[in-house]
C-alpha positions in Angstrom: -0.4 -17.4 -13.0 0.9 -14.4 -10.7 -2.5 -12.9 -11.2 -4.1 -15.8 -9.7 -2.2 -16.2 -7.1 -2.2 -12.9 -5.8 -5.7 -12.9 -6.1 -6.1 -15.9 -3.7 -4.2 -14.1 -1.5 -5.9 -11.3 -1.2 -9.3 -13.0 -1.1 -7.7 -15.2 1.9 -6.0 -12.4 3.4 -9.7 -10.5 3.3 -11.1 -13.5 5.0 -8.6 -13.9 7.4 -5.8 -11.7 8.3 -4.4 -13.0 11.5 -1.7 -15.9 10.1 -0.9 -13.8 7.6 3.3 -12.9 8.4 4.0 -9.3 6.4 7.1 -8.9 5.9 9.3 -5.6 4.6 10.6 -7.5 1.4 6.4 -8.4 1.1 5.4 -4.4 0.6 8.5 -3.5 -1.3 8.4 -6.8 -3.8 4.3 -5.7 -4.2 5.4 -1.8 -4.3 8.0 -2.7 -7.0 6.5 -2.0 -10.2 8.1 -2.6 -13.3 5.9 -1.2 -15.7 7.5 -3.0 -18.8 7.1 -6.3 -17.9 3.5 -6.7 -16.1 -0.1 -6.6 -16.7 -2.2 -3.4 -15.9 -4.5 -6.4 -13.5 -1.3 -7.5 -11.9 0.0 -4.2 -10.9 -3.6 -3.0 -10.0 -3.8 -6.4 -7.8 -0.5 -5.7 -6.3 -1.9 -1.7 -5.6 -5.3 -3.5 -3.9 -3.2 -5.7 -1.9 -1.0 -3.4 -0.1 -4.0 -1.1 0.6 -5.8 -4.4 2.2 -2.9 -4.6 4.2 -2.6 -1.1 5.5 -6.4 -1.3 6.4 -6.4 -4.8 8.0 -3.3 -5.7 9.5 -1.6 -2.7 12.4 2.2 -4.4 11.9 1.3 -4.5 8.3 -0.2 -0.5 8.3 3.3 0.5 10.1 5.4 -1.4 7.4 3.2 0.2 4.4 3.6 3.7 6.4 7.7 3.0 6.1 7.9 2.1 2.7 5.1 5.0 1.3 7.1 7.3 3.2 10.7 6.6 1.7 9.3 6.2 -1.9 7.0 9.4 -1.6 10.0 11.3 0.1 12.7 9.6 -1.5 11.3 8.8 -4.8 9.0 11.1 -5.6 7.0 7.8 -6.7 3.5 8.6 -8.5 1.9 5.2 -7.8 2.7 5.3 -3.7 0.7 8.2 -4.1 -2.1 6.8 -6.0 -1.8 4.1 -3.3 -2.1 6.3 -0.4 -5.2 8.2 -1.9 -6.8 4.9 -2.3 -6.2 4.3 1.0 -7.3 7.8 2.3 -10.2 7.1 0.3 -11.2 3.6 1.9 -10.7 5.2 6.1 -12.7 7.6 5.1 -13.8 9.9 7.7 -12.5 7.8 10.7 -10.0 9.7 12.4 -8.2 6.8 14.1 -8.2 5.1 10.9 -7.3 8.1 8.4 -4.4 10.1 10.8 -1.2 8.0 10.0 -2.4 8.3 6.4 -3.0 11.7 6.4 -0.3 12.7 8.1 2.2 10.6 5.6 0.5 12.7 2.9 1.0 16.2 4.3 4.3 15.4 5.0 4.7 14.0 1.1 3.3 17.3 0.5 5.1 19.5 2.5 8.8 17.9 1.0 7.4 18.0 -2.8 6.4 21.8 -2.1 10.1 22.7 0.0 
């Protein structure tokens, strides 16, 4: 059932993005991934969701900036990183879009190397 619900949420939120409220405990209960107890569809809906938000919503890009950043930094998280290539993938070559993102990775890179 969680699959189907997040699903219709991220097929209204595609639709319509504007009286969608995102929230810090949103990202960081779709960034939480407990790999034991969920489906590879849930987890890759939860993945697709946060990415749609980064792309679609500028409070949501900020608050998926802030949590990307402490878990790549903190964490040394593997799926944030998958996330944010997916979402370097989707800007693309549009520099407005792609800079935040880019610049989260360098940095990412820059503390994994130090």
């Amino acid at each position: 059932i969680a699959l189907q619900l997040l699903l219709l949420c991220l097929q209204l939120f595609q639709l319509d993005s504007d009286p969608v409220v995102i929230t810090k405990e949103l990202i960081r209960l779709l960034l939480n991934e407990d790999v034991t107890h969920q489906l590879k569809n849930l987890q890759e809906t939860r993945r697709a969701v946060v990415k749609e938000i980064a792309l679609r919503s500028k409070q949501g890009q900020s608050l998926v900036l802030e949590a990307l950043r402490v878990r790549l930094t903190a964490l040394q998280d593997v799926n944030s990183a998958e996330i944010l290539g997916k979402i370097l993938e989707a800007v693309g070559n549009d520099p407005e879009k792609s800079a935040p993102f880019a610049a989260l990775a360098r940095e990412a890179l820059e503390h994994n190397v130090s």
